[in-house]
Structures are given as structure tokens and as C-alpha cells.
C-alpha positions as CSV (number, residue, x, y, z in Angstrom):
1,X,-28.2,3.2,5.7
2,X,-31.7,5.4,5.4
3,X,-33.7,4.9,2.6
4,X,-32.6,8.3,1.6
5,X,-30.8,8.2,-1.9
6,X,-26.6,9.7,-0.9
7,X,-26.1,12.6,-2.1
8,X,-23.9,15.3,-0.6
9,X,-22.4,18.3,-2.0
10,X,-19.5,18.2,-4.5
11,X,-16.2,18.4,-2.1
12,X,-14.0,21.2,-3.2
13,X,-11.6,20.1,-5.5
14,X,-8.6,22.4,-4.4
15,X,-7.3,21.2,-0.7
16,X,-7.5,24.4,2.1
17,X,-3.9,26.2,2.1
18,X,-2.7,24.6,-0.9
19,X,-0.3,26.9,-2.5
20,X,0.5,26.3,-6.4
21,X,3.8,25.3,-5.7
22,X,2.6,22.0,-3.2
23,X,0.4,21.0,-6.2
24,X,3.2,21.2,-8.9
25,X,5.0,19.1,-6.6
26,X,2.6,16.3,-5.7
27,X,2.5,16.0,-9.8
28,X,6.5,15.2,-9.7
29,X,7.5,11.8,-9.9
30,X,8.4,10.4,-6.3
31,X,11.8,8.9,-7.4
32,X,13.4,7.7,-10.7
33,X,13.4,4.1,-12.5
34,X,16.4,1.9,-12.1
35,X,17.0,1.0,-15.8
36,X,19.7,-1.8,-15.6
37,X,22.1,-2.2,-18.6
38,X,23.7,-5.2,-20.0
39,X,26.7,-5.3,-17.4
40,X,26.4,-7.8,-14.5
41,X,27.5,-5.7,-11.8
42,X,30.4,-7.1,-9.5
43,X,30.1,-10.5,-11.2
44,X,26.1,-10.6,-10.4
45,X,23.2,-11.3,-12.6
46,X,22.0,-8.4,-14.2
47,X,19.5,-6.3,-12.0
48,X,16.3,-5.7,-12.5
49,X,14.2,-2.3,-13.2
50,X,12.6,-0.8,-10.1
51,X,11.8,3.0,-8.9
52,X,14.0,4.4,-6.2
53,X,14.4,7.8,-4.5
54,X,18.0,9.2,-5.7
55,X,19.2,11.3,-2.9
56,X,19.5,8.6,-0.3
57,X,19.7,5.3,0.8
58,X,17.5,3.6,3.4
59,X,19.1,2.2,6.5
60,X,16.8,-0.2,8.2
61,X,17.4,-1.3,11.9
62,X,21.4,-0.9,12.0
63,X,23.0,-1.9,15.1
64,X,26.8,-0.7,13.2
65,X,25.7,2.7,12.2
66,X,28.9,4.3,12.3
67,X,30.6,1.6,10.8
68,X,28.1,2.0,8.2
69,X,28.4,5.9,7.2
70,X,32.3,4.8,7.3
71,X,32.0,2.9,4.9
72,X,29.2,5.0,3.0
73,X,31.4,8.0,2.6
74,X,34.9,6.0,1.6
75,X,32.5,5.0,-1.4
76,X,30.9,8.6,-1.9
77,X,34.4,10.3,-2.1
78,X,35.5,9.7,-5.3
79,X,32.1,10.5,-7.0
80,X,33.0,13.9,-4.8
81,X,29.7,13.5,-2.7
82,X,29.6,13.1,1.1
83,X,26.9,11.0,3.6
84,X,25.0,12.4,6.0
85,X,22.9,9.8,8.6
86,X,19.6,11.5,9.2
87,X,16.3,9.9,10.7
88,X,13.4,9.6,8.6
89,X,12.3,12.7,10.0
90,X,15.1,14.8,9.0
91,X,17.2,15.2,12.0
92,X,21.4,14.8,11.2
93,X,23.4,12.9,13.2
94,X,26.4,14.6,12.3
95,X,28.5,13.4,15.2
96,X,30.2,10.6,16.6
97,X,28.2,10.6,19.6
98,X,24.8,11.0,17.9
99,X,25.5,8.4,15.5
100,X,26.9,5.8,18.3
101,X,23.8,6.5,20.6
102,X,21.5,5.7,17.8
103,X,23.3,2.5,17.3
104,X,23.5,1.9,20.8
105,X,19.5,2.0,21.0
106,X,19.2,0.0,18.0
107,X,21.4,-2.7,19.6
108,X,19.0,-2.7,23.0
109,X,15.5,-2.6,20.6
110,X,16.9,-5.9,19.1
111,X,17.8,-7.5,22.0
112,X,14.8,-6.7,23.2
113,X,13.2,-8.6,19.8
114,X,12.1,-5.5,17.7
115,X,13.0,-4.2,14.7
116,X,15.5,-1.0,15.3
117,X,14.5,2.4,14.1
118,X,15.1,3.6,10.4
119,X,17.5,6.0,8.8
120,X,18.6,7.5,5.4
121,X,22.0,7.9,4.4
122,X,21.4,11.6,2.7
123,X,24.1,12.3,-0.3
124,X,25.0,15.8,-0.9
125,X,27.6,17.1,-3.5
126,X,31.2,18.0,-1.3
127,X,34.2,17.9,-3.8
128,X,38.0,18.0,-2.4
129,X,40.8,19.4,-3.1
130,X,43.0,16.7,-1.8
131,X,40.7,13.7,-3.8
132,X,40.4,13.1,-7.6
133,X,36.5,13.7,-7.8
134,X,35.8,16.0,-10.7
135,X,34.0,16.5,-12.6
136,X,31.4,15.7,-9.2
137,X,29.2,13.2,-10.7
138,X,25.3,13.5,-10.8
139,X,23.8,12.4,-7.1
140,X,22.7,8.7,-7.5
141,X,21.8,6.2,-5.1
142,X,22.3,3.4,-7.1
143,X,26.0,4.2,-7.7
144,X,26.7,4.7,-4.5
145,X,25.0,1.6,-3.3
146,X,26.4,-0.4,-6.0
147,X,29.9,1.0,-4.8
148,X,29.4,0.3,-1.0
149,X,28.5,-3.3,-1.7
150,X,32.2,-3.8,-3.7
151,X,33.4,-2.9,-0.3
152,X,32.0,-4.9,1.9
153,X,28.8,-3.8,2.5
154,X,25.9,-6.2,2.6
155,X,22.5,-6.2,4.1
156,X,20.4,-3.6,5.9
157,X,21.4,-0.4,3.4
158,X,19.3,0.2,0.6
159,X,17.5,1.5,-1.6
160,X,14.6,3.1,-0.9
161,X,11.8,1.8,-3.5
162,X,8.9,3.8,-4.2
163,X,5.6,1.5,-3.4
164,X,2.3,2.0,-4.9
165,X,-1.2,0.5,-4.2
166,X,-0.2,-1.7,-7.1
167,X,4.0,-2.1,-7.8
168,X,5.8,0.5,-9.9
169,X,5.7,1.6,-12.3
170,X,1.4,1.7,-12.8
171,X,-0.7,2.7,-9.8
172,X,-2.9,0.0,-8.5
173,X,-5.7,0.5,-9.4
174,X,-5.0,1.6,-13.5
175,X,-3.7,5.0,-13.4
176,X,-6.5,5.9,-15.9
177,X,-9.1,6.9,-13.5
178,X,-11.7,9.3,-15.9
179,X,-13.8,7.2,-18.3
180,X,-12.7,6.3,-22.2
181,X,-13.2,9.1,-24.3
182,X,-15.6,6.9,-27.0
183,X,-18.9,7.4,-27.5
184,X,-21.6,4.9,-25.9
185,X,-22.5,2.6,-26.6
186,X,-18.5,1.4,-27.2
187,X,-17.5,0.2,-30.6
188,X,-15.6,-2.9,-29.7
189,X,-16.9,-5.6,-26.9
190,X,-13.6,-6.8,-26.0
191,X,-10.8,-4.9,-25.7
192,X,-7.3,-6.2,-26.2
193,X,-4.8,-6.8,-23.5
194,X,-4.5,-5.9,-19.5
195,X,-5.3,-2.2,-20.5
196,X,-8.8,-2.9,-21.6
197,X,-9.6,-3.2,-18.0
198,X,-9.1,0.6,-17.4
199,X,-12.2,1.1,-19.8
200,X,-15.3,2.1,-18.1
201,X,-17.5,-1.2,-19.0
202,X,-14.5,-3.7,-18.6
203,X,-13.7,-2.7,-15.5
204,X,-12.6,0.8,-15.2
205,X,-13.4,3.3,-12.1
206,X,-17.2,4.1,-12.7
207,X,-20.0,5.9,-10.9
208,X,-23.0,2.8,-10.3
209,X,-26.1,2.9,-8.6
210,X,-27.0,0.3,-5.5
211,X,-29.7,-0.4,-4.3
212,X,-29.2,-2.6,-1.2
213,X,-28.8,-2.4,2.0
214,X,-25.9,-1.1,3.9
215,X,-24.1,-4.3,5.6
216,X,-25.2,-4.9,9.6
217,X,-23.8,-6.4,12.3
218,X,-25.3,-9.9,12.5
219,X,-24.0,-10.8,16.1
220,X,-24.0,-8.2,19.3
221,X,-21.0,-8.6,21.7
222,X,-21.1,-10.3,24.7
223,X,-18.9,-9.1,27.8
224,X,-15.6,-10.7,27.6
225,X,-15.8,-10.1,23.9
226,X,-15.2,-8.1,21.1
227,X,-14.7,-7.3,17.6
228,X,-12.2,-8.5,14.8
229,X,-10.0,-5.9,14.0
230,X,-8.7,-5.1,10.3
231,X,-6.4,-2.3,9.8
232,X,-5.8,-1.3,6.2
233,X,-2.3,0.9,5.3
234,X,-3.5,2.7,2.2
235,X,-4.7,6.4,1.4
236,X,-6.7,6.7,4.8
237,X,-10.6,6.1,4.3
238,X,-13.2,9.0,3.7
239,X,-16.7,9.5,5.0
240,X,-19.8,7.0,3.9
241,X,-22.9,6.1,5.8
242,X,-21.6,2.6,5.5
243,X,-18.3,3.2,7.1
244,X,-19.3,6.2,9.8
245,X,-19.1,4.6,13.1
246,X,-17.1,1.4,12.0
247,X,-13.6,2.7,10.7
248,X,-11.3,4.2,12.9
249,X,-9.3,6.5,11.6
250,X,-5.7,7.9,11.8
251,X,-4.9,6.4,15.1
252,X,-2.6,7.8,17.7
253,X,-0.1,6.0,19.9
254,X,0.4,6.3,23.3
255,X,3.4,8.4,23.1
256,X,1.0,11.0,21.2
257,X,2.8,10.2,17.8
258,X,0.7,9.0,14.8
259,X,1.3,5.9,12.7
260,X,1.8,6.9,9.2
261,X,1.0,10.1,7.1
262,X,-1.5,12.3,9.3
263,X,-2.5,15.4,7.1
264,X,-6.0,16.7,7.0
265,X,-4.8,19.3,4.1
266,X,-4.0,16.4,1.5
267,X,-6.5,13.7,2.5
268,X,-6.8,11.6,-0.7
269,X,-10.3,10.4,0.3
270,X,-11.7,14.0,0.8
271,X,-9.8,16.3,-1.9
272,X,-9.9,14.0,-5.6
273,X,-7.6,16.0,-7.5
274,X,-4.3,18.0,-5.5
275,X,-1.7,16.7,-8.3
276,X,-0.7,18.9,-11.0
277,X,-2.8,20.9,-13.2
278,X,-6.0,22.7,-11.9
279,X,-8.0,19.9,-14.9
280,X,-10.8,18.2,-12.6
281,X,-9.3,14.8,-13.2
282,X,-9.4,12.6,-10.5
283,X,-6.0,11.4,-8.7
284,X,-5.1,7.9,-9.8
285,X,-5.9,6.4,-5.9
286,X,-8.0,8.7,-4.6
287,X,-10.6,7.4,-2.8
288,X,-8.6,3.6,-3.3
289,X,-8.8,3.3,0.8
290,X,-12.6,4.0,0.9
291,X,-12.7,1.3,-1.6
292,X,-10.7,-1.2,0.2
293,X,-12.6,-0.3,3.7
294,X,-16.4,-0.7,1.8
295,X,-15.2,-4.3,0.8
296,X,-14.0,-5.5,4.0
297,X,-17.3,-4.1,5.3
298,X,-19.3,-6.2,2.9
299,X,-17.5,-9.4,3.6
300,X,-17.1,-9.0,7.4
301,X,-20.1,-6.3,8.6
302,X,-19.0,-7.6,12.2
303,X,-15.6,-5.9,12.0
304,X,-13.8,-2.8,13.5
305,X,-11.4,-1.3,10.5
306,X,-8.4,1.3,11.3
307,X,-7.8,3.1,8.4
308,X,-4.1,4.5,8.8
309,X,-3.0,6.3,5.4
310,X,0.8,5.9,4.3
311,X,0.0,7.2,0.3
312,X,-0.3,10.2,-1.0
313,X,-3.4,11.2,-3.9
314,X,-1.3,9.3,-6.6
315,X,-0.3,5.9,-4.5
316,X,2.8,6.1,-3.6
317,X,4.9,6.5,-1.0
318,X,8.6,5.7,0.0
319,X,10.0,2.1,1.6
320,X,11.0,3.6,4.1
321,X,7.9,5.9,5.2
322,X,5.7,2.7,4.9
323,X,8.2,0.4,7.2
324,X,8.2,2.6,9.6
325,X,4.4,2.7,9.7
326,X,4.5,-1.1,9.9
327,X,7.0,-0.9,12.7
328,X,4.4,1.7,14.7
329,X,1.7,-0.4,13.8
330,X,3.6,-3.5,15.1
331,X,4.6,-1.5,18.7
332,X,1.2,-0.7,19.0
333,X,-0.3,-4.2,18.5
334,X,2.6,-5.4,21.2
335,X,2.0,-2.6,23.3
336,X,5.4,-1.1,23.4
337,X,4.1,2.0,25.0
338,X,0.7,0.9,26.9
339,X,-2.0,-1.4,26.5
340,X,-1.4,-3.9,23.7
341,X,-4.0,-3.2,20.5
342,X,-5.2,-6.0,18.9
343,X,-5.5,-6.5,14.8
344,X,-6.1,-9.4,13.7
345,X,-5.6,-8.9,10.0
346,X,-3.9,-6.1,8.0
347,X,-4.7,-5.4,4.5
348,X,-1.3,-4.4,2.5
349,X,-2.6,-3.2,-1.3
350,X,0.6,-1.9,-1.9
351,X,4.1,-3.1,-3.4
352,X,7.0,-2.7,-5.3
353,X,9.5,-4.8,-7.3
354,X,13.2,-5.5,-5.9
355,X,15.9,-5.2,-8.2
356,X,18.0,-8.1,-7.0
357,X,16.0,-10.5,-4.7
358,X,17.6,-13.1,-5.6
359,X,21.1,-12.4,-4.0
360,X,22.6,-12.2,-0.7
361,X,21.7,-8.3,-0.6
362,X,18.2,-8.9,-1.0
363,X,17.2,-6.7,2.6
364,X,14.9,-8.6,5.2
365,X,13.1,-5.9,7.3
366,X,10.2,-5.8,5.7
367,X,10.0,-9.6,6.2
368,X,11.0,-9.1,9.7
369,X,8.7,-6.6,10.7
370,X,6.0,-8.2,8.9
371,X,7.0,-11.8,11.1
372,X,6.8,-10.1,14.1
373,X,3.2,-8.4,13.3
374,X,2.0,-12.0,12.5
375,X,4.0,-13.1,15.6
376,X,1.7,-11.4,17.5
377,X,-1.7,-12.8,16.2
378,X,-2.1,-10.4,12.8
379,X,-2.7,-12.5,9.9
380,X,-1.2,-10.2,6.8
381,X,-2.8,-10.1,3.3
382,X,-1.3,-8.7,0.4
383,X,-2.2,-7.5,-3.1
384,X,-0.1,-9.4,-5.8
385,X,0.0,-6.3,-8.4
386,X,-1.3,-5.4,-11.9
387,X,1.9,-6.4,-13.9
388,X,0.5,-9.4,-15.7
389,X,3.6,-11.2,-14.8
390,X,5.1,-13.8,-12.4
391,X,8.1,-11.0,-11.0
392,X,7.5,-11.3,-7.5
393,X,6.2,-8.2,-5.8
394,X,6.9,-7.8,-2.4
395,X,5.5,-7.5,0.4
396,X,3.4,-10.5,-1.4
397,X,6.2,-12.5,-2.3
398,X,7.6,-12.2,1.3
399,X,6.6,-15.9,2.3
400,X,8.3,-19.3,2.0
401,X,6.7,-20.5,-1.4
402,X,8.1,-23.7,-3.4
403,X,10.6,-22.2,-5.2
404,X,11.1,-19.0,-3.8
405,X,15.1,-18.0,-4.7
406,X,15.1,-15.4,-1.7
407,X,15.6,-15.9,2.5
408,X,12.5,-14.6,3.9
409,X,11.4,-15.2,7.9
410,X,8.8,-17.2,8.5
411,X,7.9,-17.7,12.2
412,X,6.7,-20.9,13.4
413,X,3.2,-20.6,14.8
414,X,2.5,-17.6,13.5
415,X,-0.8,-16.2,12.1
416,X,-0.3,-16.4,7.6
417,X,0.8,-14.6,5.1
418,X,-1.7,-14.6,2.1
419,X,-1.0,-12.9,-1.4
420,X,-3.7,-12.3,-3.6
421,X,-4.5,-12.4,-7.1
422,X,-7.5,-11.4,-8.8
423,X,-10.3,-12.9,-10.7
424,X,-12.5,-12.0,-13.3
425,X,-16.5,-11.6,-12.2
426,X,-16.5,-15.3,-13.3
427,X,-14.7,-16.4,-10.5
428,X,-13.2,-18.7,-12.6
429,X,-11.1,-17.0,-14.6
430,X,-7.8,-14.7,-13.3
431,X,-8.1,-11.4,-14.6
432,X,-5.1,-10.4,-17.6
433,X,-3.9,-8.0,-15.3
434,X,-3.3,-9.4,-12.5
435,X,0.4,-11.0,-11.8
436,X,1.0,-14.6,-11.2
437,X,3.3,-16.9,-10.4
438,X,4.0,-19.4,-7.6
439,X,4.4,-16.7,-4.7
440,X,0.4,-16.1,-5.6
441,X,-1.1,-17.9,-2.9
442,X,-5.1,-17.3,-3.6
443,X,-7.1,-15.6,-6.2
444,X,-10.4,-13.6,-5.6
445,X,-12.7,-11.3,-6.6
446,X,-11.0,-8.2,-8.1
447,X,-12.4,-7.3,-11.2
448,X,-15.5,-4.8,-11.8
449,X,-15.7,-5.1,-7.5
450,X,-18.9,-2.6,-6.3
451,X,-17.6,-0.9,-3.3
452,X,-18.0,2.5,-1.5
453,X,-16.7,6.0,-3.1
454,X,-16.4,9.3,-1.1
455,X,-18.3,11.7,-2.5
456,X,-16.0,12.7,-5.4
457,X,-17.1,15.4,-8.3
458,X,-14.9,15.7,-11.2
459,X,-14.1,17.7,-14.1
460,X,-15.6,15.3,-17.0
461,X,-19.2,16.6,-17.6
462,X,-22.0,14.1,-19.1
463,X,-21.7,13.8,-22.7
464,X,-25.4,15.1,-23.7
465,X,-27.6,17.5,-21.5
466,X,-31.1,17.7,-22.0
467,X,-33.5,19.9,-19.5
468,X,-37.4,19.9,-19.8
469,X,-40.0,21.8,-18.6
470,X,-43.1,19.8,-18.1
471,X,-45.8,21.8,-16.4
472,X,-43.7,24.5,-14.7
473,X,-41.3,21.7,-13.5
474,X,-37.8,21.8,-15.0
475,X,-36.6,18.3,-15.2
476,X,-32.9,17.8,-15.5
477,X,-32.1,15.6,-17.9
478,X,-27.9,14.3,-18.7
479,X,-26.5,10.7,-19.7
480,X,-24.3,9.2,-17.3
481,X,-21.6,12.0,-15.8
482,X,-18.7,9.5,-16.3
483,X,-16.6,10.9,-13.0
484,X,-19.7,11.8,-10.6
485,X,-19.2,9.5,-7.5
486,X,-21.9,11.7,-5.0
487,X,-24.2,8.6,-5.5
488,X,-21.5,7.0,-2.9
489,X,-20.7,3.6,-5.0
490,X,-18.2,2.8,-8.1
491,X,-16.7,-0.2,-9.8
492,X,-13.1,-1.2,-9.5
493,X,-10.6,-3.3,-10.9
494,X,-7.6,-4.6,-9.4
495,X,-5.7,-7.0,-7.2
496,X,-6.0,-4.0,-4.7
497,X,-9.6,-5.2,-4.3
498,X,-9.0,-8.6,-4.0
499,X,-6.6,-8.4,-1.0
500,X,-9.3,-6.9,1.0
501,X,-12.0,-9.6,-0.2
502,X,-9.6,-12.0,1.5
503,X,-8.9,-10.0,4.3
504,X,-12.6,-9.6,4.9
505,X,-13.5,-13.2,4.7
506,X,-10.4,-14.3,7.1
507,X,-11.9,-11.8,9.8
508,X,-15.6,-13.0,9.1
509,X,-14.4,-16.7,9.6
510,X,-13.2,-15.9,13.5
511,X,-15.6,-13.5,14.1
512,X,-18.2,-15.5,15.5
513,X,-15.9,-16.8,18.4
514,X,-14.4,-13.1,19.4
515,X,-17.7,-11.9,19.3
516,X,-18.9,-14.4,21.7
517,X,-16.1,-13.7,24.1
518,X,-14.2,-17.5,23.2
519,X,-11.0,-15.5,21.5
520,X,-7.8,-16.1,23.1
521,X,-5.5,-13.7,24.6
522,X,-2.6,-15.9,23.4
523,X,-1.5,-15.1,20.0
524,X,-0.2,-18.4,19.1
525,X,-4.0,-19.4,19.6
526,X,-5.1,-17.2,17.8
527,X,-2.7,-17.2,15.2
528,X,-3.7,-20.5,14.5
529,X,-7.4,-19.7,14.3
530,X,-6.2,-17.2,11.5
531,X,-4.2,-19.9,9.8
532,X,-7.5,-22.3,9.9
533,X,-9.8,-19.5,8.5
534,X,-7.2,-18.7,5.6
535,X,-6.7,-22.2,4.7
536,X,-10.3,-23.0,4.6
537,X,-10.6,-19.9,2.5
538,X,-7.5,-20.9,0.2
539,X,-9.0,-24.4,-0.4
540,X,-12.6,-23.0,-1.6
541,X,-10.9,-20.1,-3.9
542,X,-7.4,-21.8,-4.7
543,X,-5.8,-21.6,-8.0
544,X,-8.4,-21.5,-10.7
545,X,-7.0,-23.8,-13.8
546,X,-6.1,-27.5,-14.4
547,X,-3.6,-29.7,-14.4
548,X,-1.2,-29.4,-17.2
């Protein structure tokens, strides 16, 4: 960092090529909420509210594809709908052939030990003349599934959920990202409830001034060693003279393919506003992975971070894009297709709510693929969600808790799985938002957090302007422009901001010994040096409260 205050022009606020149609869209809700009624569904308990994409279902590592569109379509036929099988990409497998070589792969991946590839099971409107279908019933997932399942169909078909940073239906951080619209000083010192947090003040998004100095390596590399590695699946991670140099971005495999969402046109940490109306406001996560990357830069300086972005400006993103970002990430750390890459912890601020875990149907790949990733030396830490209640969110929940109602996997020897609450600046209270519950594994930091910003202009102008000329020298004079981030710093609230606190300090705790070349290249060694810097971690943070 120079002792130059930041400052860098405001970025443009419309991204290059983006017609008015791409913007109207990124506005549009990325699915629909499941909103359960009072049946119990094929004799099962109620199901619980989530948010789901409504044209498809997800498909995650069948080795009985066919059997599965088989059955898929019986159940489609008398809503008058029929199945396609498509990859995530798009492509139809609309024969036989296509369908049995795909399941013929995914039968050789998981001997082999990996998670198969992904599909969607499309649903388009085909009535018949030969079947009672009319009138053709609005396309729904939901029914579908729901339908399937009476027939036999269990595990490994889906829904796919919509994830936020932070679990549906709010955005993680609060989805108000502009300041409060009250005067300053405010009128009330406390305001009610979890939403009192979105208030600039209390712990809302807000432009600060710091003025430190930029974190520093504190131990060179000897030969033989290296740094800790901390990948973060978020919204990708923008330009700041504390990041330059340190953060990878937007890796690419050896194949030549990227792992997650690689577009330079909708980068949420460059362009703060691509979603609906040209206003100036700033997206609800935009600039959330900068965030994330500045506080696992404060609490491990020594580490290399890959930024890989899944999430679009608002968030979110589809089950089924993020698993199969996890499953790249996871053949790149194994070195599937050349040298094996090393992460040693990956930062997941992003979740969503299940609407029946607690049944047989309850699908495991995101366990599995997360097993394997720890299998292979990456401890995984996870934010626990905004909610303010004890719902397990998942991936957080994803780990063998007392009392958990759900199968998860949990390899032996493996490096841990940490969810993470948030705390007020205290440190000794946990902050109203954040959810709870015994799948919470550690609480830290996440309230009014000081990390980096990109440089990020928008639309709300101060509230008073005042320019003076004092001998010839025009001096311009404003309160505080609520939603000017060009300083480089803001304050955040969230548990998306405590997962990386943990994640940082987890990496700081084995850095010393991977700098110095003592690491090993077995990953059940160093899984359990991961396990030892997370439990050392856990016992100093833990559970704030007492015994009832």
C-alpha cells in the first residue's frame, strides 16, 4: 500500500455490450418460492418453503440415466408435458444412445471415486391425443418431482435450489445495500429486530476511511515450500492495492475450461449496478467477493487466494451451476487433468434451505463432493445465513452434528467442515441475524467487519453540498456521499464475513509450516493439520453463552 490516499475514477455503471433487455433480465427473479400447503405429501411431513428453478429438475451424478428420464416422463404425461435430459450446458440427449453413453461414463467416473457429471431434466409443454392431459397444466418442477417420487423415484433428482451468498429468500449480505433514507444524526440508537442491521451505523454497507497499513507477508518462502491456498466461490474479486498480486483470479483447468461463471461483461466486482432499472443503486452483492478476499487477507497476509465467481450481481446462482463448480474445483485440486492444485481451505458464503432434509430424498452430492474436496486436504468453511433461525442451511449444515435428522458423508481423516455464525463487534454477543442452531459450529466476527471495496460510485449523492472559495482556491465541501466506495474500504454485516474470518485464521494457523517447506504432500497429514488449526480456533471462539 503507498501512502497515497485510493482513489480511482468512478467505474462505469452500465457493463460494455449490455443491451436493455440483459439488464431487465438480471432484475427477474432466478426461480420461484416453494410455498408448501397444509397437505403432507405421500404420507410425509409437510415440506418446507425454499426457491427453485421451475422448468427443470437437477440430476446429479446418475449412473441409471435412462431409467431415470423413463420414469420422468411416465410422471410428466398426464400433466401433458414431456422430459428432455440436457447437460448443464444445454446440449439434449435426445437418444437412446446419447443418454446410455452419458450413464455409461457416469458409471466409470464413480468407479473411479468421483462424483459423475450433472444434468437437468428440461420440461416442455407436449399434449397427446391418445392421453387424458388437458387442460396441460402450468410447467412446475415441484409437481413433477413430487409425482416421480410416488413412483419410485428416490435420490439423485431434484430440485434445483437457487443459492445466495446468504440462503433464500434475502441476499447475504442484507439486500438493502444504499444507506437509510433518515437524516444524520439518526433518531433512534437502536433499532429493532435483525433488519436494524442493514442501517448504515448498525451495520449496514458503508463507505469508511482507514488508515493502516495494507497487510504483508511476515514469512518469505523457502525452497521446498509454499503458500496456503484459499479459494473463495462467490462473485469473483475486483481490483485493490491490497489484493493486486495475491488473488488469482478466474482460473483455468488444464483441459482449457474454466471453473464457474467466467464473464468479463457482468463482473459484479467491476460493474455495481447491471440489474434492472438504469437508478445508480448498487447490486445487493456487488463487490461481496472483494469483501470476503480483503478479510482473508487481513487474517492470513501469507496466503494465495483464487477467487472463482459462481454468482451473479444479485447473489445467486442455481444448485446445479455451483456443484458443478465444486466438482471442477475438486478435479483440479486431484489433478484429474494434470498437475494436482493444492487449496487448503475454501470459503463457501453461500446457501440455501432444503425443503425436506429430513427424509430419505434428502440428495447427498453436495455432501459428497464436498467429502471428497476435504478428502483431499481442503478444509471447507461455510457461512451459516442471515435467517435468525436454527433451519439448517446447507452447505453449513452438511456435517455430522449431535442431532442432525439428515445422512450426510463424513470421511474419516479428512480435513473439517466448519459453519459459521456471526458475532456482534463485542465478540461476545451473536449478532440477531445470524441463524443458529446446533449445526453452527463456531461464531466470529461478522458484524460492522472493515474490509476492502472495489472502487464502486453510486447513484445516492451526499445529502448537503457546500463549495468555498478561499483565496482563489475552490474547496469542495459535501457530508458523507452514503454509496461512494472510491476510498477502497466499507463496513459489512453478515455471516458472509464471518466464514472468511475463519477461513483466514485456519490458513494463518498452518502457514508457518508450508511456508517453511515442512507441509506434507499427503493429505491425510495435512488434513489433520487443518483439523488441529480449526479446533484450536473453535475452542478460543466457541459458542458464546452459558449454561442453561
Amino acid at each position: 500500500m503507498t501512502d497515497d490516499p485510493i482513489r480511482r475514477p468512478p467505474l462505469p455503471r452500465r457493463p460494455p455490450g449490455q443491451p436493455w433487455w440483459q439488464r431487465t433480465g438480471a432484475a427477474r427473479p432466478l426461480g420461484v418460492q416453494l410455498k408448501p400447503t397444509q397437505e403432507d405429501g405421500f404420507g410425509r411431513e409437510a415440506v418446507q418453503p425454499t426457491g427453485y428453478a421451475p422448468r427443470h429438475l437437477l440430476v446429479t451424478g446418475s449412473d441409471e440415466l435412462d431409467s431415470v428420464y423413463e420414469v420422468l416422463n411416465a410422471a410428466a404425461l398426464h400433466f401433458g408435458w414431456s422430459i428432455l435430459i440436457t447437460t448443464l450446458d444445454g446440449e439434449v440427449l435426445d437418444t437412446v444412445d446419447a443418454r446410455n453413453a452419458a450413464q455409461q461414463q457416469a458409471q466409470g467416473e464413480r468407479a473411479a471415486g468421483r462424483v459423475p457429471a450433472l444434468y437437468r431434466a428440461l420440461i416442455v409443454v407436449d399434449p397427446k391425443d391418445d392421453v387424458d392431459d388437458e387442460p396441460v397444466a402450468v410447467i412446475d418442477a415441484w409437481r413433477l418431482l413430487e409425482d416421480a417420487r410416488s413412483r419410485g423415484l428416490v435420490r439423485r433428482v431434484g430440485l434445483d435450489h437457487v443459492m445466495s451468498v446468504g440462503p433464500f429468500p434475502r441476499t447475504n449480505p442484507f439486500t438493502r445495500t444504499n444507506p437509510f433514507t433518515r437524516t444524520n444524526p439518526f433518531t433512534r440508537t437502536n433499532a429493532p429486530g435483525p433488519d436494524g442491521y442493514a442501517d448504515p451505523g448498525s451495520g449496514g454497507r458503508e463507505a469508511v476511511s482507514f488508515a493502516g497499513a495494507a497487510p504483508t507477508h511476515e514469512i518469505d518462502v523457502v525452497e521446498g515450500g509454499r503458500r496456503p491456498v484459499v479459494a473463495i466461490l462467490d462473485t469473483g474479486c475486483g481490483s485493490h492495492p491490497w489484493l493486486d498480486g495475491h488473488v488469482r483470479l478466474d482460473p483455468v483447468l488444464p483441459n482449457g475450461g474454466a471453473i464457474g461463471r467466467y464473464d468479463p461483461a457482468t463482473d459484479p466486482e467491476v460493474y455495481g449496478d447491471q440489474a434492472g432499472p438504469y437508478d445508480g443503486f448498487l447490486d445487493d452483492a456487488a463487490g461481496h467477493g472483494t469483501f470476503i478476499a480483503g478479510i482473508i487477507r487481513q487474517r492470513c497476509p501469507e496466503a494465495e487466494i483464487v477467487a472463482i465467481r459462481v454468482a451473479d450481481s444479485e447473489g445467486l446462482v442455481l444448485e446445479g451451476d455451483f456443484l458443478e463448480a465444486v466438482r471442477s474445483l475438486v478435479a483440479w485440486i486431484r489433478g484429474d487433468d494434470g498437475d494436482a492444485q493444492p487449496i487448503d481451505v475454501l470459503n463457501l458464503s453461500i446457501g440455501y434451505y432444503h425443503e425436506t432434509p429430513r427424509d430419505v430424498r434428502f440428495d447427498d452430492t453436495m455432501s459428497l463432493l464436498l467429502a471428497d474436496a476435504r478428502k483431499q486436504g481442503c478444509a471447507v468453511v461455510c457461512s451459516a445465513g442471515n435467517d435468525s433461525t436454527d433451519r439448517p442451511a446447507f452447505p453449513a449444515a452438511l456435517w455430522r452434528y449431535a442431532g442432525a435428522e439428515y445422512d450426510v458423508v463424513e470421511p474419516e481423516d479428512a480435513a473439517p467442515h466448519v459453519s459459521v455464525g456471526a458475532l456482534n463487534p463485542d465478540n461476545e454477543t451473536v449478532a440477531l441475524f445470524s441463524n443458529i442452531g446446533a449445526w453452527v459450529k463456531v461464531y466470529a466476527p461478522g458484524t460492522s467487519v472493515l474490509s476492502t471495496s472495489p472502487a464502486f460510485q453510486g447513484a445516492v449523492q451526499a445529502g448537503t453540498r457546500d463549495d468555498v472559495t478561499i483565496d482563489g482556491v475552490v474547496l469542495a465541501r459535501a457530508s458523507i456521499d452514503p454509496d461512494d466506495f472510491t476510498g477502497g474500504f466499507a463496513l459489512w454485516s453478515g455471516t458472509s464475513f464471518a466464514a472468511p474470518y475463519i477461513a483466514g485464521s485456519i490458513a494463518h494457523r498452518v502457514a508457518q509450516g508450508m511456508l517453511a517447506g515442512k507441509s506434507s504432500p499427503d493429505a491425510a497429514e495435512r488434513s489433520r493439520d487443518l483439523r488441529d488449526a480449526a479446533d484450536a480456533i473453535t475452542q478460543v471462539l466457541g459458542v458464546p453463552g452459558t449454561t442453561a
